[in-house]
C-alpha positions in Angstrom: 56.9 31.0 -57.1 58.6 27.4 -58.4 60.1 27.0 -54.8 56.6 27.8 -53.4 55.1 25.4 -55.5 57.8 22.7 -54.9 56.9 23.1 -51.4 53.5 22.7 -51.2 54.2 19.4 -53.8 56.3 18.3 -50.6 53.7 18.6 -48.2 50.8 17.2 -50.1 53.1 14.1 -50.6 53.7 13.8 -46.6 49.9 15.3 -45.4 47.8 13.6 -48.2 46.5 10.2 -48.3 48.4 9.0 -51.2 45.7 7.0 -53.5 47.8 6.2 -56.9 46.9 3.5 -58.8 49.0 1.0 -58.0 50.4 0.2 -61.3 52.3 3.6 -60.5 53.4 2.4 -57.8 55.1 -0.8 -58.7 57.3 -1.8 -61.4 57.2 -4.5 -63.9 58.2 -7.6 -62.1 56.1 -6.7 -59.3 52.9 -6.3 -62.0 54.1 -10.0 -63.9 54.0 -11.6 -59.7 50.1 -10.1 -60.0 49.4 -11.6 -63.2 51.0 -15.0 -62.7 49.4 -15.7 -59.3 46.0 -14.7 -61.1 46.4 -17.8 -63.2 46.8 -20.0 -60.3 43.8 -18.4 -59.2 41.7 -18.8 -62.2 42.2 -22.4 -62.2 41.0 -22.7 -58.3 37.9 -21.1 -59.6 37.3 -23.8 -62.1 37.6 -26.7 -59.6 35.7 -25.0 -56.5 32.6 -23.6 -57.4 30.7 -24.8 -54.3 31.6 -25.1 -50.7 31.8 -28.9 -51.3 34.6 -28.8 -53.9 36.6 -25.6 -52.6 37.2 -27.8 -49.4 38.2 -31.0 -51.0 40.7 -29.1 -53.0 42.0 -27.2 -50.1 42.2 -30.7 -47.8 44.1 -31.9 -51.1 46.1 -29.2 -51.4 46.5 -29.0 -47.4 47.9 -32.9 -47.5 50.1 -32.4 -50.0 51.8 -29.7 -47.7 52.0 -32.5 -44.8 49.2 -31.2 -42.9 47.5 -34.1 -40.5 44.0 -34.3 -39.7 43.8 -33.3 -36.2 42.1 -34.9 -33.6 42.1 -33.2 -30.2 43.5 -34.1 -27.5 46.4 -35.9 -29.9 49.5 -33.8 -28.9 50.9 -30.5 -30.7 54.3 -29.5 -30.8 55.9 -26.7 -32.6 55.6 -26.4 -36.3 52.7 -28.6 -36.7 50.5 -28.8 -39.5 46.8 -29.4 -38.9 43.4 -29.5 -40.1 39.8 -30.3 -39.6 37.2 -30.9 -42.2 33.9 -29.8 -41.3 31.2 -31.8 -42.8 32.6 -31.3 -46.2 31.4 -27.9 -46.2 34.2 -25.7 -43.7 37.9 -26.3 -43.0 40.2 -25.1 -40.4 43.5 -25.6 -41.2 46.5 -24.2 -38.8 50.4 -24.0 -38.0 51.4 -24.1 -34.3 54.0 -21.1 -33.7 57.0 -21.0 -31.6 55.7 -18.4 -29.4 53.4 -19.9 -26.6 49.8 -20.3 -27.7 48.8 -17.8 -24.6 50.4 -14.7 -26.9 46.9 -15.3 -29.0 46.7 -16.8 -32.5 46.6 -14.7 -35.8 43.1 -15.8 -37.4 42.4 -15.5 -40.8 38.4 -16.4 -42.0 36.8 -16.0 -45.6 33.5 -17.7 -46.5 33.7 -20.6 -49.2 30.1 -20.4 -50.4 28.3 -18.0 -53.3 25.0 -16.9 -54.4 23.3 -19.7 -56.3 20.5 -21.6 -57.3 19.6 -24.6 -54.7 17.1 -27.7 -56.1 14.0 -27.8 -53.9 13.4 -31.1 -52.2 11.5 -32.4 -54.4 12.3 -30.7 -57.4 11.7 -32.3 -61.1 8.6 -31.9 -62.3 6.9 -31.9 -66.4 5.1 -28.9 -68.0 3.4 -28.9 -71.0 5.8 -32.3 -72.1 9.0 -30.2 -70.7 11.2 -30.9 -67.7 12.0 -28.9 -65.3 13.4 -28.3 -61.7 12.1 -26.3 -59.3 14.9 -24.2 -57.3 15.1 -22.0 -54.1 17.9 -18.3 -54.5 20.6 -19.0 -52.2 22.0 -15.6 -50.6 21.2 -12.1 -52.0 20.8 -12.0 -55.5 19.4 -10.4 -58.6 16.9 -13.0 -59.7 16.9 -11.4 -63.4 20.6 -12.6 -63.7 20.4 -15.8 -63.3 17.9 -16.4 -66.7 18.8 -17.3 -69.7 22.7 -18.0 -68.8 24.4 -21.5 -68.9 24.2 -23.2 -65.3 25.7 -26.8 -64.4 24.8 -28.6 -62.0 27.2 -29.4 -58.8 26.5 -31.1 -55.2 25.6 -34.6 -53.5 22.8 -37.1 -53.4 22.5 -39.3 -50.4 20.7 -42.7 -51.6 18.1 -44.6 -49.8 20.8 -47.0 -49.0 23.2 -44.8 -47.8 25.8 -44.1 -50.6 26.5 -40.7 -51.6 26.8 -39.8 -55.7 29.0 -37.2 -56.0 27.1 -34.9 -59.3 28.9 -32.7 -61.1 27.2 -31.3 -64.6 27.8 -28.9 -67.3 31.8 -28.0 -67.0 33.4 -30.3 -69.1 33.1 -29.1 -72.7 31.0 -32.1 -73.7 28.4 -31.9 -70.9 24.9 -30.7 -71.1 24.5 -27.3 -69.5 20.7 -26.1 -67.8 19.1 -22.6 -67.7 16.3 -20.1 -66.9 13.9 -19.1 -69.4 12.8 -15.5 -69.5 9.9 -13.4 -71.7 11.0 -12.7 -75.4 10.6 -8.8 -75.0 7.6 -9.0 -77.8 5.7 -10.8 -74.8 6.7 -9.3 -72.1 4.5 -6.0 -71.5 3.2 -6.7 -68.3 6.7 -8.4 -66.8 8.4 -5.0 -68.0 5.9 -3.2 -65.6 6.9 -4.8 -62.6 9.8 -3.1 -60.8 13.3 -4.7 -61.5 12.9 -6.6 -57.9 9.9 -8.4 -59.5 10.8 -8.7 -62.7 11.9 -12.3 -62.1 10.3 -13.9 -59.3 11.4 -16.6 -56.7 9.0 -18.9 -58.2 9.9 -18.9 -61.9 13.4 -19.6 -61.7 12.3 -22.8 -62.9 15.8 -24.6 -64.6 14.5 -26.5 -68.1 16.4 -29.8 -68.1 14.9 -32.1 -70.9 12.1 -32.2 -73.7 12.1 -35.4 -75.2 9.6 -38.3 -73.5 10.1 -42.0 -72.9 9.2 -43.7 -76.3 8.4 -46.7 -75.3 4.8 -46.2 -74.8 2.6 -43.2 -74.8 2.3 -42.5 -70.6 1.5 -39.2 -68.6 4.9 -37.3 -67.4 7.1 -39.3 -70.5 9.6 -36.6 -70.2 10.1 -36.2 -66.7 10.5 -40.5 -66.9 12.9 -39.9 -69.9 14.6 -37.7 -67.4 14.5 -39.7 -64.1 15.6 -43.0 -66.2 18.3 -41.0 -67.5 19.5 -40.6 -64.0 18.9 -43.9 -62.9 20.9 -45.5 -65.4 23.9 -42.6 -64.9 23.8 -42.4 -61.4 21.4 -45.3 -59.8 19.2 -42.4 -58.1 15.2 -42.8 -57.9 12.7 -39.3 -57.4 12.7 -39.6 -53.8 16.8 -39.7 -53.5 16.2 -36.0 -54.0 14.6 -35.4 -50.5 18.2 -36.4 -49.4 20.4 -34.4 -52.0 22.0 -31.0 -51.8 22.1 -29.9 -55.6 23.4 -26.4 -56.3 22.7 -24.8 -59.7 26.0 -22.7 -60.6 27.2 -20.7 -64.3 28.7 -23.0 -66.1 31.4 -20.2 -66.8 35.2 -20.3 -66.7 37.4 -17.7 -65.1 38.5 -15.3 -67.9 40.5 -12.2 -68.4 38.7 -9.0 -68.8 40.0 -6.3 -70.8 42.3 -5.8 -73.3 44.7 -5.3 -70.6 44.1 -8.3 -69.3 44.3 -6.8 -65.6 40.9 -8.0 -64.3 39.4 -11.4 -64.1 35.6 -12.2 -64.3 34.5 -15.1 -63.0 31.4 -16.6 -60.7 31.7 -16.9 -56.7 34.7 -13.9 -56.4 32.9 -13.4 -53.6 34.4 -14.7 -51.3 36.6 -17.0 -52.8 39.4 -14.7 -53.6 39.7 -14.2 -50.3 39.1 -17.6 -48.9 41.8 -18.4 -51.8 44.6 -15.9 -50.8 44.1 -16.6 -47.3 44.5 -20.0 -48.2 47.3 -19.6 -50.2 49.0 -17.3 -47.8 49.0 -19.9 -45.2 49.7 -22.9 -47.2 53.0 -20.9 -48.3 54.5 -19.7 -45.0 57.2 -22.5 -45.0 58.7 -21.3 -42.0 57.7 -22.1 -38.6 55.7 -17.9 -37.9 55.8 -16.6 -34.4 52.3 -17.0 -33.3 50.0 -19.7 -34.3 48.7 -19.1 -37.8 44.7 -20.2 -37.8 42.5 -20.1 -41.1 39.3 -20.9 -40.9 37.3 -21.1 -44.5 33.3 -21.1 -43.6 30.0 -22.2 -45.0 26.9 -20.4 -45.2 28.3 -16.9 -45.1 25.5 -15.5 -47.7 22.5 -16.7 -45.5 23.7 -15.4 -42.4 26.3 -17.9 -40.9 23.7 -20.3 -39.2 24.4 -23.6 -39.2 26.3 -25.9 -37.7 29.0 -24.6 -40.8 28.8 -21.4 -40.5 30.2 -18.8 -38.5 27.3 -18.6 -35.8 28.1 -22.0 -34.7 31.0 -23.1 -32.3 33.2 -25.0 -34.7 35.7 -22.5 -34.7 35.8 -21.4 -30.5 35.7 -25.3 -29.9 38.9 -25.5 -32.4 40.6 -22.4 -30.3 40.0 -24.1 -27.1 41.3 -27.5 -28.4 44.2 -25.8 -29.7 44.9 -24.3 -26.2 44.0 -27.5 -24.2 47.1 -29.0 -25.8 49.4 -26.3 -24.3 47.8 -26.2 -20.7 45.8 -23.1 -21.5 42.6 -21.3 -21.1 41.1 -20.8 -24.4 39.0 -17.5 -23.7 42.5 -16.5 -22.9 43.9 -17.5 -25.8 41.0 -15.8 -27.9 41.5 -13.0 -26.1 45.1 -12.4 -27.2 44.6 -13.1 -31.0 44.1 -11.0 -33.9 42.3 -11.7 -37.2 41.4 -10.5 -40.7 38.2 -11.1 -41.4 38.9 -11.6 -45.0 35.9 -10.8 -47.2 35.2 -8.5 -50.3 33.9 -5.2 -50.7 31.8 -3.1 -53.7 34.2 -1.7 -55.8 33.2 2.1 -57.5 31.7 2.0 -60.6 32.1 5.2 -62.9 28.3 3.6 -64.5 26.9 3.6 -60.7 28.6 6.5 -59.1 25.5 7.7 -57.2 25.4 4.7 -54.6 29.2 5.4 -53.5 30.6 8.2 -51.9 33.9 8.2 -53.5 36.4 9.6 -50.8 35.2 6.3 -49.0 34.8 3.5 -51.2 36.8 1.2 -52.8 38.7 1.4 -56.1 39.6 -1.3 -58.9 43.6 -1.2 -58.9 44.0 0.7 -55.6 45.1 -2.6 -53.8 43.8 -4.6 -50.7 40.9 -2.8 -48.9 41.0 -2.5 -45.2 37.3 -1.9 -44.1 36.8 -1.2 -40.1 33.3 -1.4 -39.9 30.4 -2.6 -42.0 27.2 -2.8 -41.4 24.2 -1.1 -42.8 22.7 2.7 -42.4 23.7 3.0 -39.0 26.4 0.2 -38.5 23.7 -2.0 -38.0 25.6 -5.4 -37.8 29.4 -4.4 -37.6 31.8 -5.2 -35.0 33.6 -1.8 -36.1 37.1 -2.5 -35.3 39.1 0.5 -32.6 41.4 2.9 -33.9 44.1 0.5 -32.0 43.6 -2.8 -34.1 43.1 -0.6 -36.9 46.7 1.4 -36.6 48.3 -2.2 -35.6 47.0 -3.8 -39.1 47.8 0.0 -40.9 51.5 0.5 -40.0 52.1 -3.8 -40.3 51.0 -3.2 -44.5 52.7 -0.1 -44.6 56.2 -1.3 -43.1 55.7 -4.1 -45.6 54.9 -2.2 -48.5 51.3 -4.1 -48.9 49.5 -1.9 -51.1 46.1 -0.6 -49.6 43.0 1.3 -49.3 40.0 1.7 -47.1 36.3 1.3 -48.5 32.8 1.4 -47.3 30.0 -0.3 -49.0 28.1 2.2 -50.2 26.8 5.5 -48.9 25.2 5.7 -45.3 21.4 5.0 -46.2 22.1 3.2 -49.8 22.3 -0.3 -48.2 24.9 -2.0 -46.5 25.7 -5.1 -46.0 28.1 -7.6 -43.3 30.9 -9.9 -43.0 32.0 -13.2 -40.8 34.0 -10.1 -38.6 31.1 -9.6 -36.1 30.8 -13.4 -35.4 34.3 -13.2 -34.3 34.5 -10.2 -32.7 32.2 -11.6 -30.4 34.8 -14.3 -29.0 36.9 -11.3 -27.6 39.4 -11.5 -30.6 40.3 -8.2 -32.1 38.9 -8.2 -35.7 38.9 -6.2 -39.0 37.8 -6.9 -42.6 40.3 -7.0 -45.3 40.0 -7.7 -49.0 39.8 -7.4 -52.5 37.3 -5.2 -54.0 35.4 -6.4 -56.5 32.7 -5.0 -59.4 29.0 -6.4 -59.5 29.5 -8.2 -56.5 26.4 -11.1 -56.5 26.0 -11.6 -60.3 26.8 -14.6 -61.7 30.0 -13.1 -63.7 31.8 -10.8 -60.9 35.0 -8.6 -61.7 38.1 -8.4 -59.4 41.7 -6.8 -60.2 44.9 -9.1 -60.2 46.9 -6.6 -58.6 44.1 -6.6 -55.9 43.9 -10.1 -55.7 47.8 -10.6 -55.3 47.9 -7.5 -52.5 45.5 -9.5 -50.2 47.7 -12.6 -50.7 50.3 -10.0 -49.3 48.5 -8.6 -46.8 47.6 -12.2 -45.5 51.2 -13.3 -45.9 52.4 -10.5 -43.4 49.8 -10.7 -41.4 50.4 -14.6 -40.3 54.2 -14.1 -39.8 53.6 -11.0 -37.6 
């Protein structure tokens, strides 16, 4: 009966999807790699908290490195290290390989921005002697989230005369911070009635910034001229500067450990930035000169869709390809047509409170390492470029020969939801394409969860990828 038993053992372990936790699967150096790449990681999160400063950290870091701005039509060689910087708001940042371009490039793409709160045009306004902006949700949120949480303020204001004031509000420890009111629960019978959707409308995520008026004499709006003279004398900006600003409301927390543990970190804008962030990284530390050309492309506007001229749904990123090719004598839909990418962006971790929106032999689990997803979409892959069993089995046996730990995922059951990635937008140039990434736990909110040892898988998982 023992040798029956030892048997059967032996052939779950060569039949059976084997989906340990990792931690059993890796021993303690491996586990301190996780955690000490997590703090470099925590720290990008403290810097880049908009599209605007996550590429002006990566163009620093990407300089620092010896990448060149790249022009086209300026000659490429071997081992060259270029990038463009896309409005301030997408970068593209390569290596040319030593194979010829015409063997395709391998393409990596995350999305830079996160769920936020944007200032309205014309936002500042006075209520009942009490200033306040108005804002407009950015991407798909849960407007009941963002009240009564710290928020700072983060972007660019474009003066009348043409100068730009960089703003950036509320992280240093002495700075103000802003926030959303909400209902003290003795009042708030009738809010409590509306469905969770409604609770918080669009409307009254209205950010209180100021209560004291102007003093010098008694005048109608003294706060909101307190306010604007405050401004004025801090940054030279009048009211109608604002019709030329992009001003992004943003937690005002800092990355943090969760757990006793200390195996997870919480933070705002994991999605997507620990992808764009270990795709980054992945790139910026493959020293050596990889086979194909290495191509990482981190994108704006992800969370509305990818319109724009910065997101995916423009041409930024085919034009780049066919530069790239131009240089080498060659066709670019040829080149595109050859290449391979991870589409790197998150997916919905399970969560033992919300088990009844997952089905859990295919979803995502904290500490179960990098997820490879080969479709998304929603209800009936609405939206996906679902990737073919080929792409998928090349990508499968490349982490498995490199010991990459990984899992697949799905977000969410068939008719919960859904949702979509940059992978489509790519798909569509010819280039074979899958999702990979780290999952993460209330994906949207303003404080999201993510594992380290997820985190530092996709780094691997990227790292092999570009030196395939």
């Amino acid at each position: 009966m023992s040798e029956e038993k030892k048997l059967s053992e032996q052939l779950k372990e060569k039949l059976f999807s084997q989906k340990k936790n990792a931690v059993y699967r890796m021993n303690d150096s491996e586990i301190k790699a996780c955690d000490d790449f997590a703090e470099d990681y925590k720290k990008f999160l403290d810097i880049a908290k908009t599209e605007r400063e996550a590429v002006k950290a990566m163009v620093e870091e990407l300089q620092k490195k010896g990448y060149r701005e790249y022009k086209a039509g300026s000659g490429l060689r071997t081992g060259d290290r270029i990038y463009i910087n896309n409005r301030d708001k997408a970068v593209i940042c390569a290596v040319i390989g030593s194979e010829p371009i015409e063997t395709g490039i391998r393409l990596c793409a995350a999305h830079i921005d996160s769920p936020r709160l944007d200032l309205k045009q014309n936002p500042i306004y006075e209520d009942t002697e009490t200033a306040l902006f108005k804002t407009h949700y950015y991407g798909g949120l849960k407007k009941y989230q963002w009240t009564t949480i710290p928020l700072s303020l983060h972007g660019v204001i474009v003066k009348s005369d043409g100068e730009k004031v960089t703003v950036r509000i509320g992280e240093d420890d002495n700075d103000p911070v802003f926030c959303v009111t909400d209902l003290l629960p003795h009042l708030a019978t009738e809010q409590s009635k509306r469905t969770l959707s409604d609770g918080v409308r669009g409307e009254d995520l209205n950010i209180i910034i100021g209560s004291r008026p102007f003093k010098d004499d008694e005048t109608s709006e003294a706060v909101k001229l307190n306010i604007l003279n405050i401004l004025f004398e801090k940054y030279g900006i009048t009211e109608p500067d604002f019709i030329s600003a992009e001003l992004e409301a943003v937690p005002a927390f800092k990355a943090k450990d969760v757990g006793f543990d200390r195996s997870m970190i919480g933070s705002y804008g994991h999605d997507d930035r620990v992808c764009a962030y270990t795709a980054f990284r992945a790139t910026l530390d493959c020293d050596e000169i990889p086979k194909h050309t290495v191509v990482t492309v981190l994108t704006d506007k992800e969370e509305t869709g990818s319109d724009g001229n910065t997101g995916l749904c423009s041409a930024y990123l085919k034009y780049f390809i066919e530069d790239l090719s131009a240089e080498f004598g060659q066709n670019g839909r040829a080149v595109m047509s050859a290449s391979q990418c991870l589409s790197a962006d998150v997916n919905a971790a399970f969560d033992p409170t919300y088990p009844e929106v997952m089905e859990r032999h295919n979803c995502a689990y904290i500490n179960k390492g990098v997820c490879v997803t080969k479709y998304t979409g929603a209800r009936g892959k609405s939206g996906t470029s679902d990737a073919s069993a080929e792409f998928v089995g090349t990508v499968r046996n490349l982490l498995d020969s490199e010991k990459v730990i990984c899992q697949t995922g799905e977000l969410g059951k068939v008719d919960m939801g859904g949702g979509g990635t940059v992978a489509a937008y790519i798909a569509n140039l010819n280039i074979d394409t899958i999702d990979v990434g780290v999952p993460v736990l209330s994906m949207h909110a303003p404080f999201e969860i993510v594992s380290k040892i997820d985190t530092y898988m996709a780094y691997r998982a990227f790292s092999v990828f570009i030196k395939s």
